[in-house]
SERO-4910 file (N, C-alpha, C, O; in steps of 0.05 Angstrom, whole numbers):
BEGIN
 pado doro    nc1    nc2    nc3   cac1   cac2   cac3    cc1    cc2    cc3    oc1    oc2    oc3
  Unk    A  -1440    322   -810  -1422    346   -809  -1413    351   -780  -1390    359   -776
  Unk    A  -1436    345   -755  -1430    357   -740  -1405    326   -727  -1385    330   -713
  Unk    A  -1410    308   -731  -1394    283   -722  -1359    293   -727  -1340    289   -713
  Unk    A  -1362    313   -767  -1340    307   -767  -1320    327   -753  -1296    322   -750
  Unk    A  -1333    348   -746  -1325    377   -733  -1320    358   -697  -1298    360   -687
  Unk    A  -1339    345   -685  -1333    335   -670  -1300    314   -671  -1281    311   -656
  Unk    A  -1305    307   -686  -1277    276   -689  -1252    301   -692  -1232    298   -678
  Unk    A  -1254    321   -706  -1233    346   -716  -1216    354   -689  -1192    354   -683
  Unk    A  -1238    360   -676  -1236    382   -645  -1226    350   -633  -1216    356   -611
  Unk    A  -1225    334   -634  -1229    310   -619  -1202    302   -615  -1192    295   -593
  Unk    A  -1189    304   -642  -1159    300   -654  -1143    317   -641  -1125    312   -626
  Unk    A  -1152    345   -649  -1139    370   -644  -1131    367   -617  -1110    380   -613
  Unk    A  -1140    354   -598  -1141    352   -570  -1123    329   -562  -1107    331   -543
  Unk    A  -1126    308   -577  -1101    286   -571  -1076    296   -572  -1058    291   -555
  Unk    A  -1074    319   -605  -1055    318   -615  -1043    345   -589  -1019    341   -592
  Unk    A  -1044    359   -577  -1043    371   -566  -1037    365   -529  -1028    383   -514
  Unk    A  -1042    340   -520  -1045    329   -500  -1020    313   -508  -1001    306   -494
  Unk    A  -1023    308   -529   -993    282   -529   -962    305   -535   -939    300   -530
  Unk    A   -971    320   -542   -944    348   -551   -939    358   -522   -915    361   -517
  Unk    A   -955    363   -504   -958    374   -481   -947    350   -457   -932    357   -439
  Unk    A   -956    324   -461   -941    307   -440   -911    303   -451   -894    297   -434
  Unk    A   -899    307   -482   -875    304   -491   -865    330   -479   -848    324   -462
  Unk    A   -867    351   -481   -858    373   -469   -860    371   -439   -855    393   -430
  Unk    A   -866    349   -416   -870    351   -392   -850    331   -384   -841    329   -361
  Unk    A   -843    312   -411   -818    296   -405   -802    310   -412   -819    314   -430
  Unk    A   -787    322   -417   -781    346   -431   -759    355   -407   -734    356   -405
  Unk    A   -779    361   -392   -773    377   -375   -771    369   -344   -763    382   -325
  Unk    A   -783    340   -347   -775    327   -322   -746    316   -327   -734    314   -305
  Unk    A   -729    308   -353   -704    301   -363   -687    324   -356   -666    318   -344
  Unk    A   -694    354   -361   -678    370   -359   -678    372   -325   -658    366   -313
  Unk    A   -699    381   -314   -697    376   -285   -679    350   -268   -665    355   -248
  Unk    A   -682    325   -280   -666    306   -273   -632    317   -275   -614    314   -259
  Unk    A   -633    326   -294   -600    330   -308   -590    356   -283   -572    351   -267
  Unk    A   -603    379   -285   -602    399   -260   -594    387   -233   -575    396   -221
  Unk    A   -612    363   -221   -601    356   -202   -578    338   -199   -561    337   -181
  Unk    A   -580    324   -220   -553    302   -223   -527    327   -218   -511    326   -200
  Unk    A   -529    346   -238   -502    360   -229   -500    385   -201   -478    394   -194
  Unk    A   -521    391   -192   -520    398   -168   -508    384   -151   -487    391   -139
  Unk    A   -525    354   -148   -515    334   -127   -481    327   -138   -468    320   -118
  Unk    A   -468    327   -157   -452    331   -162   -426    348   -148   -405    342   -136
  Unk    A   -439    376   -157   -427    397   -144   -425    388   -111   -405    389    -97
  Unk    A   -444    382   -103   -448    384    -76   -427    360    -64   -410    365    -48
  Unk    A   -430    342    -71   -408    311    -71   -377    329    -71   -362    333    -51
  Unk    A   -373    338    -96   -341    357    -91   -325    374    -71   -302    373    -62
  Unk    A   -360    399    -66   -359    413    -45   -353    396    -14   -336    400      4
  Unk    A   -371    381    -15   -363    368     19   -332    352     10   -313    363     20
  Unk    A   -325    330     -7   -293    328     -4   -270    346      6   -252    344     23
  Unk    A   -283    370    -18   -261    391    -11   -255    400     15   -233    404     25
  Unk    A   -282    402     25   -287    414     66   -278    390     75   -265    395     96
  Unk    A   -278    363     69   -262    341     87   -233    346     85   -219    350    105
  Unk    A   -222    347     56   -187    345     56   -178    374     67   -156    376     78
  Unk    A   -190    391     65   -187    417     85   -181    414    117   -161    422    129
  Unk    A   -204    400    128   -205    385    151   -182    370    153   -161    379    163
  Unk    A   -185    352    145   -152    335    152   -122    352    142   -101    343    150
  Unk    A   -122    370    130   -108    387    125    -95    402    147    -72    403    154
  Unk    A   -126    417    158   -116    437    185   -109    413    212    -97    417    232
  Unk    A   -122    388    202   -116    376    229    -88    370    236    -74    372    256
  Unk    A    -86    360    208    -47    348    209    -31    376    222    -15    378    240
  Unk    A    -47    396    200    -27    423    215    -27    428    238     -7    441    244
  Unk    A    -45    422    261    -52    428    281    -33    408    295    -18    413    314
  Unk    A    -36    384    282    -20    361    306      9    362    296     24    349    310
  Unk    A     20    372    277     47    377    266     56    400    289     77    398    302
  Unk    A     37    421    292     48    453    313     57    424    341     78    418    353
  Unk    A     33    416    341     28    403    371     52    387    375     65    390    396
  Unk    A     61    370    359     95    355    364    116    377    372    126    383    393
  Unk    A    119    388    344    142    404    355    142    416    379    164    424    388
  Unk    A    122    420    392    125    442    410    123    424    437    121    436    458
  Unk    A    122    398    437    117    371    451    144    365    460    158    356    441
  Unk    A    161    366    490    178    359    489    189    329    492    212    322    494
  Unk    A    165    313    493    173    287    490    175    269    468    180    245    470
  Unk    A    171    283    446    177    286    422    201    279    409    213    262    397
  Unk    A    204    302    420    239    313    413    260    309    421    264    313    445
  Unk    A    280    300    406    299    284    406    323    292    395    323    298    371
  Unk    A    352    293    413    387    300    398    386    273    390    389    258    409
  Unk    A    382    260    361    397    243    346    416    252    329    415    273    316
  Unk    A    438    231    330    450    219    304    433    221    279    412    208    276
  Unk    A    444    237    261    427    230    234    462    225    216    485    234    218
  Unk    A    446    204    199    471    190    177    462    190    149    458    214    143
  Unk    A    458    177    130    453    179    111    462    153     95    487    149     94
  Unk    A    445    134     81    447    117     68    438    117     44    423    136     40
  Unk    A    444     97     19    438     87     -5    434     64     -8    439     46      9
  Unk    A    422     60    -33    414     25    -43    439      5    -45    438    -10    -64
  Unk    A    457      3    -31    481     -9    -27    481    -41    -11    471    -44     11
  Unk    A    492    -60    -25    483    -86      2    502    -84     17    504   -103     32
  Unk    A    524    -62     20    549    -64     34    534    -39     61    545    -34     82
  Unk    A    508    -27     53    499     -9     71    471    -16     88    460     -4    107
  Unk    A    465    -39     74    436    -50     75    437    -82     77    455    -91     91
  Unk    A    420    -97     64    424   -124     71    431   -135     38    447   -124     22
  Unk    A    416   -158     32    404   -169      9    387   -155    -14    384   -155    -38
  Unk    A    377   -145      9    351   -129    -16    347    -99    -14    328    -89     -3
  Unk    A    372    -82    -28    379    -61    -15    357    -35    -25    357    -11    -18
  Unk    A    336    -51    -48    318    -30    -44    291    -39    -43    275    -35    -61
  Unk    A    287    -51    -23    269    -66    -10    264    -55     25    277    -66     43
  Unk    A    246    -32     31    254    -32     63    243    -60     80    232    -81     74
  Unk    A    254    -46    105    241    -74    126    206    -65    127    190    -79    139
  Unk    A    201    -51    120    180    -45    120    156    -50     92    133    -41     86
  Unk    A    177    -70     79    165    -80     50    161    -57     30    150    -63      9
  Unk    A    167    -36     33    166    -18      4    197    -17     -4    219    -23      4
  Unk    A    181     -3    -32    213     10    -46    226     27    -33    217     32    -10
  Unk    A    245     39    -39    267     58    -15    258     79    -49    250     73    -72
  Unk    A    267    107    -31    257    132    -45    265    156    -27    267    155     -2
  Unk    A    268    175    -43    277    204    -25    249    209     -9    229    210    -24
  Unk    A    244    213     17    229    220     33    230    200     57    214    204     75
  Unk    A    246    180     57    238    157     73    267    154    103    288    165     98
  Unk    A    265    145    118    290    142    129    282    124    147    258    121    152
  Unk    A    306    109    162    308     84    178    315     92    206    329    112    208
  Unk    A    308     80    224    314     85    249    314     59    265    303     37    262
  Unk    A    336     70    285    350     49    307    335     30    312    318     28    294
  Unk    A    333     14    328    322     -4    338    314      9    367    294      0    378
  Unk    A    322     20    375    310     31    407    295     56    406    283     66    425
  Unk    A    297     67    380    286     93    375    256     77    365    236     83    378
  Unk    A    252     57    342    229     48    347    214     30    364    192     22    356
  Unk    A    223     22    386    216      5    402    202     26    433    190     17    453
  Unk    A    208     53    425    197     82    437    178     88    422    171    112    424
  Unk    A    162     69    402    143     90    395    150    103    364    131    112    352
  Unk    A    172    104    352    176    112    328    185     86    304    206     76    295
  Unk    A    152     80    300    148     56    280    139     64    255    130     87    251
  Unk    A    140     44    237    124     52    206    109     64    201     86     58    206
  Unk    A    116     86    190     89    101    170     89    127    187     84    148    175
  Unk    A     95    128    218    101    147    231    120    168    215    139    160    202
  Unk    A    112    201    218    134    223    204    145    234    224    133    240    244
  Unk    A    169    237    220    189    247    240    197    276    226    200    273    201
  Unk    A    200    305    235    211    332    227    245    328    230    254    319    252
  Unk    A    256    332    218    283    336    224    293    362    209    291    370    186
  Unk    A    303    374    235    311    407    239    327    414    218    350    405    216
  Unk    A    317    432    198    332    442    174    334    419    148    342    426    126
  Unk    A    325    394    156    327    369    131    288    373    126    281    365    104
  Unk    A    275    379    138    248    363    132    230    342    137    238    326    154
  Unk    A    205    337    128    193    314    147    198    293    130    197    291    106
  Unk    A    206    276    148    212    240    132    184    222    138    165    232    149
  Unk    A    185    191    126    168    173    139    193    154    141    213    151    128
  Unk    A    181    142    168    191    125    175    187     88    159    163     83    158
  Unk    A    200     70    150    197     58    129    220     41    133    219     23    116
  Unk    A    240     39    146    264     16    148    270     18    175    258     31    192
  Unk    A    296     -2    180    310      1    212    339     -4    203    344    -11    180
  Unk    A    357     -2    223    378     11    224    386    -25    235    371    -44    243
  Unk    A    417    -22    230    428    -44    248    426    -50    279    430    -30    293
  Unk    A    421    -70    289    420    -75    315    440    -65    336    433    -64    359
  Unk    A    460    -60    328    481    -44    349    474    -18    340    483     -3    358
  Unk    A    460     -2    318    453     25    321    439     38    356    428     24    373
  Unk    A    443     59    359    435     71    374    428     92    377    448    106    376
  Unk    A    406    107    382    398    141    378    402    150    356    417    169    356
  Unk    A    391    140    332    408    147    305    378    149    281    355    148    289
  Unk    A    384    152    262    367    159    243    377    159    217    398    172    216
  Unk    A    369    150    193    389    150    178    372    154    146    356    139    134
  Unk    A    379    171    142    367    184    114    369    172     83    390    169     71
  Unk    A    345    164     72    361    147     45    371    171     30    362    194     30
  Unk    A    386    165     19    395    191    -10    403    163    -33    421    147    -31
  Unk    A    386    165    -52    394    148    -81    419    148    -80    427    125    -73
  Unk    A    446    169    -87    468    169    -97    485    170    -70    486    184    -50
  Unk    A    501    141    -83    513    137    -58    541    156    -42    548    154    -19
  Unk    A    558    178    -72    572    191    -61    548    211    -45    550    213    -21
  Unk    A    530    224    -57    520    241    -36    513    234     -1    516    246     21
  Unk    A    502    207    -12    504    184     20    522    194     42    518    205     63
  Unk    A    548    183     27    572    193     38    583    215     48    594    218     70
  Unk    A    579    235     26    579    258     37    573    276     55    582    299     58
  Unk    A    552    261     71    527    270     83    537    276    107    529    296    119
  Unk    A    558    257    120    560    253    145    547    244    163    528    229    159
  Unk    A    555    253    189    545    253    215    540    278    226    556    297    228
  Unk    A    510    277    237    503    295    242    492    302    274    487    279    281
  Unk    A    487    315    293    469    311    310    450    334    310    454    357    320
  Unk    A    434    328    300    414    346    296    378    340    314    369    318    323
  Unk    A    367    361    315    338    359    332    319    343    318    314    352    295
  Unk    A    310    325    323    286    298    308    258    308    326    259    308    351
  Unk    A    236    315    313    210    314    329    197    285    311    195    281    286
  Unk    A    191    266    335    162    249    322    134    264    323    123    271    344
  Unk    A    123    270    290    101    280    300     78    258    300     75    235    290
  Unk    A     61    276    320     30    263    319     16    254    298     12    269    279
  Unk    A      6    229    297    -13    225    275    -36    242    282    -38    250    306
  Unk    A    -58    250    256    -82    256    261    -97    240    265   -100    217    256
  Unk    A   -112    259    286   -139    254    299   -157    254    280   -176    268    287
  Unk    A   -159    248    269   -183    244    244   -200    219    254   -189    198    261
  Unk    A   -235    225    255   -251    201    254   -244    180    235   -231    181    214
  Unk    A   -254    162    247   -236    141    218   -275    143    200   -275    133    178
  Unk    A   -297    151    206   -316    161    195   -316    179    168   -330    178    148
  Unk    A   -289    199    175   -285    220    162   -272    210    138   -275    224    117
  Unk    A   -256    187    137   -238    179    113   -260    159     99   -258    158     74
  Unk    A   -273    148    108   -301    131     85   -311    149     80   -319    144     57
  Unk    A   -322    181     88   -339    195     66   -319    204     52   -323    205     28
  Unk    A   -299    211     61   -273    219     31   -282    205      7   -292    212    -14
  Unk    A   -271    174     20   -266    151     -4   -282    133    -16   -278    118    -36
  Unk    A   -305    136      1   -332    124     -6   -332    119    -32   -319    134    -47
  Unk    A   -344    100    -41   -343     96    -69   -371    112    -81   -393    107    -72
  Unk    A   -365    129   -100   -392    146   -108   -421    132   -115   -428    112   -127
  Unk    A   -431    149   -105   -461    144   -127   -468    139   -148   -447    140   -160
  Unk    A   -486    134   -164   -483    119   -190   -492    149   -197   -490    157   -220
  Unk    A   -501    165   -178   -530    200   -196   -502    216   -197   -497    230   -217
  Unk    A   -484    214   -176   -459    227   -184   -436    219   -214   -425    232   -232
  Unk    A   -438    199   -210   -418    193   -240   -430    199   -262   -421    217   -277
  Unk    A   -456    182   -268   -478    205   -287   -475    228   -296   -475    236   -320
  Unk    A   -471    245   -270   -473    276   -275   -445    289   -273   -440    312   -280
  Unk    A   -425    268   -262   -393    282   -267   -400    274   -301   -402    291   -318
  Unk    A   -403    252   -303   -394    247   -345   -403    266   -358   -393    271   -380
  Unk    A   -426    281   -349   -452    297   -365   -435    330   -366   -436    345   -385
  Unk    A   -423    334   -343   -407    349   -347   -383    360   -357   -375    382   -363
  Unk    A   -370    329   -355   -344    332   -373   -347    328   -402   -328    331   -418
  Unk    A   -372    321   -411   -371    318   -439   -385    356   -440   -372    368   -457
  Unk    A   -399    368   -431   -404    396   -436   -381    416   -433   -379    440   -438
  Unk    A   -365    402   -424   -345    414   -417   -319    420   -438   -303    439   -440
  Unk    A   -324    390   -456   -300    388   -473   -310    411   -501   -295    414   -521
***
């Protein structure tokens, strides 16, 4: 009798020890899941404070051109289209190997040979900031020349002499653009998926 009251209490105790370590995974899973989306959160939070950063910096070095008088420049501004009668062969092809698009404009040959080369943004007074992305014919001079798709607006455009600032690139660590773009963590994608499925 007393063996079997023993073996009883004996059971009672497994069964209770094994319910009790299932409840401790339990809760080491849920704890895991807690941090996966913290570290989560936390991964977004610092991006956001980086593109902020390069944000105020651009703004900072955008004040800093304009207000830079070696910068600034009385050009010629003109205005071009995808035309081979305005361009070459490959009229929407820049010299700079991309497609041609509203935001982009070409400049002289002496204006980039100063310092205003590819990828560089130029402000132009009352038009907006361009990138620089093509060049102009070789007898151009002091000039700048704006794509516009439609070629009567092209035309229309005229000649202009208006104020050109080259601005500053940012000072950004080049440190600062690998934690941007870094390729994530495997505990972060985990816990972005874990969230977008609670989410849906």
């Amino acid at each position: 009798m007393k063996n079997c009251i023993y073996l009883l209490i004996s059971l009672a105790a497994v069964i209770f020890i094994i319910q009790h370590q299932r409840e401790i995974r339990q809760l080491r899973q849920l704890i895991d899941s807690q941090n996966q989306s913290i570290h989560a959160m936390q991964v977004v939070l610092r991006n956001n404070s980086i593109q902020t950063e390069l944000a105020l910096e651009l703004g900072r070095n955008t004040q800093k051109s304009l207000h830079d008088s070696r910068s600034k420049r009385l050009v010629k501004v003109t205005a071009y289209s995808p035309r081979i009668e305005e361009t070459d062969s490959t009229p929407f092809i820049t010299a700079y190997n991309t497609k041609v698009r509203p935001g982009i404009i070409a400049v002289s040959r002496d204006l980039f040979a100063k310092g205003w080369t590819f990828g560089r943004k130029v402000y132009i007074k009352s038009l907006g900031v361009f990138t620089i992305e093509d060049l102009m014919a070789k007898r151009k001079r002091n000039q700048v020349d704006v794509f516009i798709p439609e070629t009567t607006k092209a035309l229309s455009f005229g000649r202009r002499n208006l104020e050109v600032h080259l601005l500053a690139p940012p000072t950004i660590p080049a440190q600062t653009y690998t934690q941007l773009y870094r390729t994530p963590h495997r505990d972060f994608l985990l816990a972005t998926d874990d969230i977008c499925r609670r989410t849906k």
